[in-house]
Each structure stands twice: as structure tokens, then as C-alpha cells.
N, C-alpha and C positions, 0 to 999 in steps of 0.2 A: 244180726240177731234181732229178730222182731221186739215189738216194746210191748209190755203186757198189758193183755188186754184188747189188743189190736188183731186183725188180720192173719189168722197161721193156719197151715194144713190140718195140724192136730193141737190137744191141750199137753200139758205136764199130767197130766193125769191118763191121756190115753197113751203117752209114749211107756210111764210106771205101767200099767195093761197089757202090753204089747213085752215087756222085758221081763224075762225070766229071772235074773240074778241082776238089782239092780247095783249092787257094791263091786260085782264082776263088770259091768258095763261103768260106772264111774271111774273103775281103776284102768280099764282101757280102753274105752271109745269115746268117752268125752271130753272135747276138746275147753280147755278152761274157758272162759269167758273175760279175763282181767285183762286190763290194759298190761301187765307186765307178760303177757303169751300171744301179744299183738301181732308177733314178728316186723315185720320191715314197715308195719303201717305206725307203728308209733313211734319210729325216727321223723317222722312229716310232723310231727309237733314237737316233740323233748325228745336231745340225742342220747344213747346211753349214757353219753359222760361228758362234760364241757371242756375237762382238763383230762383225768384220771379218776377213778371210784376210790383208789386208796386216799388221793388227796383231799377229793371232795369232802371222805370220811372225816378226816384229819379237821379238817375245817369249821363242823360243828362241835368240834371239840376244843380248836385251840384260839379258832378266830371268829368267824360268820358264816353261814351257809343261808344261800337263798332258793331253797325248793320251791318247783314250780308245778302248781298242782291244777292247774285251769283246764287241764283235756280229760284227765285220767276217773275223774270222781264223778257220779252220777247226782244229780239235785231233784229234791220235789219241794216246790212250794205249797204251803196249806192253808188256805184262808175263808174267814167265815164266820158267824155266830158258836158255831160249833167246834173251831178248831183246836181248843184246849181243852174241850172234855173229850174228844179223839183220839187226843194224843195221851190224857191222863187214864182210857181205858185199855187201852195195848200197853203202855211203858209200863216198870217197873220203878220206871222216877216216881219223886215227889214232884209236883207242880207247884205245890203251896208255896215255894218263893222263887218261882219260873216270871223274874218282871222282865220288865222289856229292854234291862241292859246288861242280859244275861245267858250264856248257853249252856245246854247241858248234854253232857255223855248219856245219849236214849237209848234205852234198849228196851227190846220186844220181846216177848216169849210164845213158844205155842201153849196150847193148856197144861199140857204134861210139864212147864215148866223149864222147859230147853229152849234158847235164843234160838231167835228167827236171826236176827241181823241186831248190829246198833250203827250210830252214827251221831253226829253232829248236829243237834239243834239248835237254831239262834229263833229268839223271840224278836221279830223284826217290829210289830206293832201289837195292840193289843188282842187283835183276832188276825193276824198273820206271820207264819212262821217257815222258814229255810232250812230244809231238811240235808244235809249235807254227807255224799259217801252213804254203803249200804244198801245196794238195790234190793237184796231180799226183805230188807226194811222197809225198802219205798214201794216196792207191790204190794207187801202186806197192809200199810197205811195206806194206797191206794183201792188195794182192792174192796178193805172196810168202807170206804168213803162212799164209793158207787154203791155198793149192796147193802149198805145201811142206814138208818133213819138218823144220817147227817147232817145238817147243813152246811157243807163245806165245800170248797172247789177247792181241784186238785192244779197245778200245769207241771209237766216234769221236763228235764231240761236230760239230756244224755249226754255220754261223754262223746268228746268228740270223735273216736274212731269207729263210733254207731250213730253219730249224728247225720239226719242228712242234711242238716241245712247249712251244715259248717263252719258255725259258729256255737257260741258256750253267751251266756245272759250271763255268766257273768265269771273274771278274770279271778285268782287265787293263788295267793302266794303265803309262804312261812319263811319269816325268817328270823334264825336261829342260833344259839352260839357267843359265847362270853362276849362278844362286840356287840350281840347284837341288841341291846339296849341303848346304846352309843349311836350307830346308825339310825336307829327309831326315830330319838329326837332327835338327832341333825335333818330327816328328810323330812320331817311332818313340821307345816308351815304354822307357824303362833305357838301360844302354850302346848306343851302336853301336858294332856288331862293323864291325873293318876286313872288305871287300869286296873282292878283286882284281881287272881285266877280266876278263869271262866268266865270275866267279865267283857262286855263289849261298850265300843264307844266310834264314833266316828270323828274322823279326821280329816285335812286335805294334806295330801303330797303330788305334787307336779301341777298342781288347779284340780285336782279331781278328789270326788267326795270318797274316803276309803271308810269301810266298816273293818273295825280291828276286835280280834280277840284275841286276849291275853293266856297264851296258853304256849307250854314248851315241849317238842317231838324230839328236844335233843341233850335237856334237861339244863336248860337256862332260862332268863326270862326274854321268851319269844315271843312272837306277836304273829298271827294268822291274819291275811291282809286281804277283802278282796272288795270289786267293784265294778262297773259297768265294762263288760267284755271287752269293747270298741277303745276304751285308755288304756287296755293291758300295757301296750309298750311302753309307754308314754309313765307309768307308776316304775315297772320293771328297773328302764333305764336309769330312772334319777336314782332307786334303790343300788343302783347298779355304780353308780357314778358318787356316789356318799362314800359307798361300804368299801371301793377302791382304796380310801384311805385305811381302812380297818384290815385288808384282806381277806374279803370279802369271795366267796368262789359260789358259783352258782351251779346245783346239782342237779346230773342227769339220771334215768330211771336208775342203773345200776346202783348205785348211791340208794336213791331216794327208796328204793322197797328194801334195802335193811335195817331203815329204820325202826321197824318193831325190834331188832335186838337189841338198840338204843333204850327204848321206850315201854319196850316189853307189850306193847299194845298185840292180842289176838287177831288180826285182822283177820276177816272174814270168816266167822265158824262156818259148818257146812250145816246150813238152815232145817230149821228140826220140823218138816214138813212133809214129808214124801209118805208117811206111813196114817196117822190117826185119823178116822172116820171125820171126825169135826172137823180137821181142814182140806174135806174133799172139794168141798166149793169153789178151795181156794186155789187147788189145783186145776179144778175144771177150768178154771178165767186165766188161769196162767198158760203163758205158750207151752208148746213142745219144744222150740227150738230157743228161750231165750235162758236168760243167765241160771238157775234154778236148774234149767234142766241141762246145762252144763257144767254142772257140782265133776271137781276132779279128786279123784281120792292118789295118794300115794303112798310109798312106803313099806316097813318089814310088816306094820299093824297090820292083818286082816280078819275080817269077822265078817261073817254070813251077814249081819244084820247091818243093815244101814244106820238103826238107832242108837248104834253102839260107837259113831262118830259125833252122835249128839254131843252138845255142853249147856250147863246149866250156867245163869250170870256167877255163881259163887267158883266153878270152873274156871270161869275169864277173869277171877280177879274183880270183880264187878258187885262182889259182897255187901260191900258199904252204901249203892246206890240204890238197894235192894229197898223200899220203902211201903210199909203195910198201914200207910194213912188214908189210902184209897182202895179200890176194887179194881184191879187189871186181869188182863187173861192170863191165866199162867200163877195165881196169887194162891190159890190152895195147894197147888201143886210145890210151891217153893216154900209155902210155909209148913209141910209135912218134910222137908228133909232136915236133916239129922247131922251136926255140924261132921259126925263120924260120916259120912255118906258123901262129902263135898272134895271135891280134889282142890289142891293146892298148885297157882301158877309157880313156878320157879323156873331161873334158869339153868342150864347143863353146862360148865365148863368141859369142856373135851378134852379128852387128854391125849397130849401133842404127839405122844408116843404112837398111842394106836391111830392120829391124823397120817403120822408122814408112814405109815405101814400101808394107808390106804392110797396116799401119794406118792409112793414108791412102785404098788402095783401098776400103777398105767405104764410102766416101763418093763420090756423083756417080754416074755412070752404069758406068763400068768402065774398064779388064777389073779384074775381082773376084779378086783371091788369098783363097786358103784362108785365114780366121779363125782369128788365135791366140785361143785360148782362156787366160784367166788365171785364179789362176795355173795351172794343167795342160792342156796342149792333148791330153787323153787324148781326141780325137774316135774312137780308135781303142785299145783297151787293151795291144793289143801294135804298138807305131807302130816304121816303118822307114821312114825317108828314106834317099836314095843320096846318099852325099858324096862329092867327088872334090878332088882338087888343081888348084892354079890352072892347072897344065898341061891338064888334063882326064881324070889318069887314076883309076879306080877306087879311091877308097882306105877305102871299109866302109860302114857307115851308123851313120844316127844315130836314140836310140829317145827316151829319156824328156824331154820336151823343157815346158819350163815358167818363171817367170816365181820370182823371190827376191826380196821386197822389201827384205831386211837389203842385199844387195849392190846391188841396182838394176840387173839384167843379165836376159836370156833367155839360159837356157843348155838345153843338153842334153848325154845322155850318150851315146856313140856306142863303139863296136869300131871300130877303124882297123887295119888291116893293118901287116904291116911294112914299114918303110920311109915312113908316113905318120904317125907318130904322136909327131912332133916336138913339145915345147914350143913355141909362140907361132910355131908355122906358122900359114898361111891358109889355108882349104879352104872348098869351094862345097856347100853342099845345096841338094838341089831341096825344094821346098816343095809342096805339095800333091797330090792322087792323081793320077793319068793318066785320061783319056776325061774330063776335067771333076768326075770324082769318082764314088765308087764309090756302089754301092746302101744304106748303111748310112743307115739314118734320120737322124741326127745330124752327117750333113755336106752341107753344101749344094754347089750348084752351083757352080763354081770354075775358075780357071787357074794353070797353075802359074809358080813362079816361081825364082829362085835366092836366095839368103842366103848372105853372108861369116861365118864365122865365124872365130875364132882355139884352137886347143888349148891346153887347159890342162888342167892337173892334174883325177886325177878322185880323191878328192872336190875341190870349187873350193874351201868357204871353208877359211880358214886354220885355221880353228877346231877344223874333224874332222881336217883333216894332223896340227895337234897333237897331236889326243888319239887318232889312229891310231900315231901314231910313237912317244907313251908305251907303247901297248898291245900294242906286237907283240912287247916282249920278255914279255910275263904271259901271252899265251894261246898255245896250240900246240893248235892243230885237227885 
């Protein structure tokens, strides 16, 4: 995958030129771009699983869990005289208490008011900042930086399965899970310093400097750890050799990408760029062949229009960090909608009944429903089922859909309209693609089918409500 900006046959903009139906062409010829459709190249850094994915599950729930995230996430650093009023005219943050030991949940919009990308900010100095996870995020930030009256430098760091140098600048770990407090202070050498959510602070564990943020993907007080690539092991191991006494298990990718049904987090909308005149520019500097233009669509959804997988921040759950103390791109666009106008995240309990109907089929001659996949049924990296009400009408879709062993449920996360997005209603998704199933290598032949599901709360367990509800009076995004 080329890195944008660089070097390609053609742009994202003349491959959109050249394709007639580009939602036909996402749903079956483009091959995803994420570390989790790596195939056999992302066992060369993190194996599927260390132990087992049900136990690993288990683990940020009952003990520790030490995710390893150092290959998989892409990084831009931003530095400069300019690098806060950059980041304050694309976000929809507030910056006004973005100090330097502090991160925030960024997110980007196009004009229209639909996410490009978000990710991970840390304020590392007063004019430099660690852009973390999000590439459509970090082209968009890159691409403003070059084309406009910046003063900033960009350097971007890629994951490592598009890395050619073979290394990461810098190592990253989370770790997670009712112990995982306990191991913290026992591996980090002197005082610990209190942490607030979304606050950061440096540390040393093993002799090496770690920058820690206080934040939890499994809804305890976790700690996101990371530092100079080259002492990866060397942090890893002692973490490793603490949390032994806690039971401590360290997760492989299977594990690690169902965590948004943990966490509820949207990873990856499908970046709302490929159609408005105002971001042709941005298409023209973008490759043909890198991650953007390997948006994958899935699922019963289909719709002619590409813009119709858009999502606006109030979509992702991202309401609160929505902030009109400044002027971003995307800011009249989001302050025209209509709290009637906004979909609500929640998740889908499945019902067990219409699951083992569908896991029954793969046995005997047929008709065959589409294969859940466990835990993550990512056959498709951006999945959209169409849900509706028991009446039958329209009420959103559902995207991230996978399998929790702590809870024992299939669940997914879905946008529901208003007027649908009731506690402990019942709603129908269709279950697998239409024509028997699209061109994508990794899904087989199929019929489709419905599933009951019931809404619930998004995040589902109790465990992140908690420690969301602690956390919302300590951060302001």
C-alpha cells in the first residue's frame, strides 16, 4: 500500500473516474486495508491468540489482559508553531484545555459534517503532538499541512505490515482488567503519580521512560503504555513477569479486534470523502491504491450511494465532544442537524434462537446462512446489516457484530434512527449479502436470513457503563 502522497500510478480520485458504481466496487473488489485482513503477514508480529480468544476474553474481564498494539495502528507526529490551530480547525474538539498532560478523543469531519476518521491525540509538548490510529485522519491532517498556510512538519510512522523499515518509533501496549491497577504499581519503579481519565504522565518500568494514559478498552482503570520501540520487550517482559502473579494473559489479534464490543468504540467509519467537490484536492494527493481507496463495504445494507454509509460524530456516539467554541470544517454542517435527524449508537443483543438457526445451517445440505465468524464476524471490515422494527420499518443498521465470552451473547453495534432506538425493543436484521453474496474472497456462498435481536445499551457490559460514568465528569474533549 503506497503512503499518501507519495509515488502511485494513479490518485483516489482517478480510480473514483474510472468506476462506475463505486459502492458495487467497495462491496466486491476492494480488498480491506486493516491489519486484521493481513492474512498470514500479521502472525510475523501478534499471533492470533497466545492462549485461546475465549480465555484471553475472559481475562479482561475477570483478571488482566495485556493487548499489544505496537504493529497494527498507524502514527503522525505534528509539530510546529502551528500545530494547535491545525488541529483546532479540522477537529470538532475543544482545545481550550488540550495541556500537555493530556489526550483527547479527535475527530475530523468533511464539510457536510460526516467523520473523516478519529483517533488518539497526545499533547506531547507545547507545539508537538502524537497522532495515534486513524489513517484517514492522518492523511486528512497531512494533507492540510502540505497544501496549506501551516507552519508545521509532519513525519508519519506506519504499521508495520506496510512498514519498509521494519521497525515502529515507538512500542504500545494496554493493559487492562480488575488487576490491572495492581500490576501498574507493582511494575512502575518510585511513586505513582495519580492519573486522571484521559490524562497522561510518564513513568519508568524495566529503566525505560514510558508515557502512560489513563484510559480503559475493557472498562476498568487501564493504562495505555508506550515508548521507544527498541525497549519494547524489555517493558513487555517485566509487565509480563508482575501480572503472572495477578493472571495476567496477553491478547492475540482475535481477542484484540472485539474489543469494540467491549467498548462500544466505532472503529473505522468509512471516511466521508469520495463524493463533495471541496474535497477533490484531497482526493487528487491521495493514492489509488492506499488505504481510502481500499474502503470495504459489507453486509444485507445496500444503497446506490456511497454517502449513505457516511456517519456524522453524533452517529458514533461522539455527541458530547462536539464543541462550537471554535470554527472547524464540518461546524455549520453539524450545527444545522436536528437532534431528530441524529442516530443513536446502541447495541443488538441477538437472539440465541435465530443464532443456533444460523449454526445449525452450516450442517446437512441447506439453505446455508452466512457463517458467523467468532469471535468477529469482520467477513467484511466495514459490515452494514439493515435492521428494521418488528413492524418492518427502516430503523439503521447494524456494523460491528461478534461473539463476548465474558457475557455469553452475540452482540453488535448499530445506529438506529430516532424513534427506534428504545431500551429492550426488538428489531430484525437481515443477515447476510444479497445475490447469494458478494465477490469478496472470504465470503462464501450464502442465503440470507433474519435475527431478533433486543437493544441495549452501547457499551453492553456493565463494566465500561461504569467506568464511562466515572469518567465523563474528568475529561472534556
Amino acid at each position: 500500500m503506497s503512503v499518501a502522497g507519495g509515488a502511485t500510478p494513479e490518485s483516489l480520485q482517478q480510480l473514483i473516474d474510472r468506476t462506475p458504481d463505486l459502492v458495487e466496487h467497495f462491496s466486491n473488489d476492494a480488498p480491506a486495508p486493516h491489519f486484521a485482513r493481513s492474512g498470514s503477514r500479521s502472525a510475523a508480529f501478534i499471533p492470533p491468540a497466545f492462549t485461546n480468544w475465549r480465555d484471553e476474553q475472559t481475562a479482561w474481564d475477570e483478571t488482566a489482559a495485556l493487548f499489544h498494539q505496537s504493529h497494527h495502528m498507524p502514527e503522525l507526529f505534528l509539530s510546529g508553531p502551528d500545530a494547535l490551530r491545525l488541529l483546532e480547525h479540522l477537529g470538532i474538539n475543544s482545545v481550550a484545555n488540550f495541556t500537555t498532560d493530556r489526550a483527547k478523543q479527535y475527530v475530523v469531519c468533511a464539510p457536510s459534517g460526516h467523520v473523516i476518521g478519529d483517533c488518539i491525540a497526545y499533547r506531547l509538548g507545547e507545539d508537538r503532538f502524537e497522532l495515534v490510529s486513524g489513517m484517514p485522519l492522518q492523511d486528512w491532517v497531512a494533507f492540510n499541512a502540505e497544501t496549506g498556510d501551516w507552519d508545521v512538519e509532519v513525519v508519519r510512522d506506519a504499521p508495520s505490515n506496510i512498514n519498509p523499515t521494519g521497525g515502529r518509533t515507538n512500542f504500545r501496549f494496554q493493559l487492562d482488567g480488575p488487576a490491572a491497577q495492581d500490576i501498574f504499581r507493582e511494575v512502575v519503579e518510585g511513586e505513582l503519580p495519580e492519573i486522571g481519565f484521559f490524562r497522561t504522565a510518564t513513568v519508568k518500568i524495566a529503566g525505560v521512560d514510558v508515557l502512560v494514559l489513563r484510559h480503559g478498552m475493557a472498562g476498568h482503570r487501564g493504562v495505555e503504555l508506550s515508548g521507544p520501540f527498541a525497549h519494547e520487550n524489555r517493558v513487555r517482559d517485566a509487565i509480563l513477569e508482575v501480572g503472572a502473579r495477578h493472571g495476567i494473559k496477553p491478547v492475540g489479534t482475535s481477542a484484540y479486534f472485539s474489543t469494540p464490543l467491549s467498548n462500544a468504540w466505532m472503529a473505522y467509519p468509512v471516511p466521508a470523502i469520495f463524493t463533495a467537490d471541496e474535497l477533490r484536492g484531497f482526493r487528487e494527493w491521495l493514492p489509488g491504491d492506499g488505504w481510502e481507496a481500499r474502503t470495504e463495504l459489507g453486509g444485507s445494507f445496500r444503497s446506490p450511494n456511497i454517502e449513505d454509509y457516511y456517519a456524522t460524530p453524533y452517529d458514533l456516539g461522539y455527541g458530547n465532544i462536539v464543541k462550537f467554541d471554535h470554527d472547524f470544517v464540518g461546524r455549520e454542517a453539524l450545527e444545522a442537524i436536528t437532534p431528530e435527524q441524529r442516530r443513536t449508537k446502541v447495541s443488538l443483543v441477538w437472539n440465541r434462537e435465530d443464532v443456533a438457526k444460523v449454526l445449525a445451517s452450516q450442517f446437512g445440505p441447506g439453505p446455508r446462512y452466512k457463517s458467523i465468524e467468532m469471535p468477529v464476524a469482520y467477513y467484511a471490515w466495514n459490515q452494514f446489516d439493515e435492521v428494521r422494527s418488528t413492524a418492518g420499518e427502516f430503523a439503521g443498521v447494524s456494523c460491528h457484530a461478534g461473539y463476548l465470552n465474558p457475557e455469553g451473547e452475540l452482540l453488535s453495534l448499530a445506529m438506529l434512527h430516532h424513534g427506534h432506538a428504545t431500551i429492550g425493543d426488538e428489531v430484525v436484521l437481515t443477515w447476510g449479502e444479497p445475490d447469494g453474496g458478494s465477490r469478496k474472497p472470504q465470503v462464501e456462498r450464502h442465503e440470507q436470513t433474519t435475527i431478533r435481536a433486543t437493544v441495549a445499551p452501547a457499551p453492553y457490559a456493565s463494566s465500561v457503563q461504569n467506568m464511562m460514568r466515572a469518567g465523563a465528569t474528568a475529561v472534556k474533549a
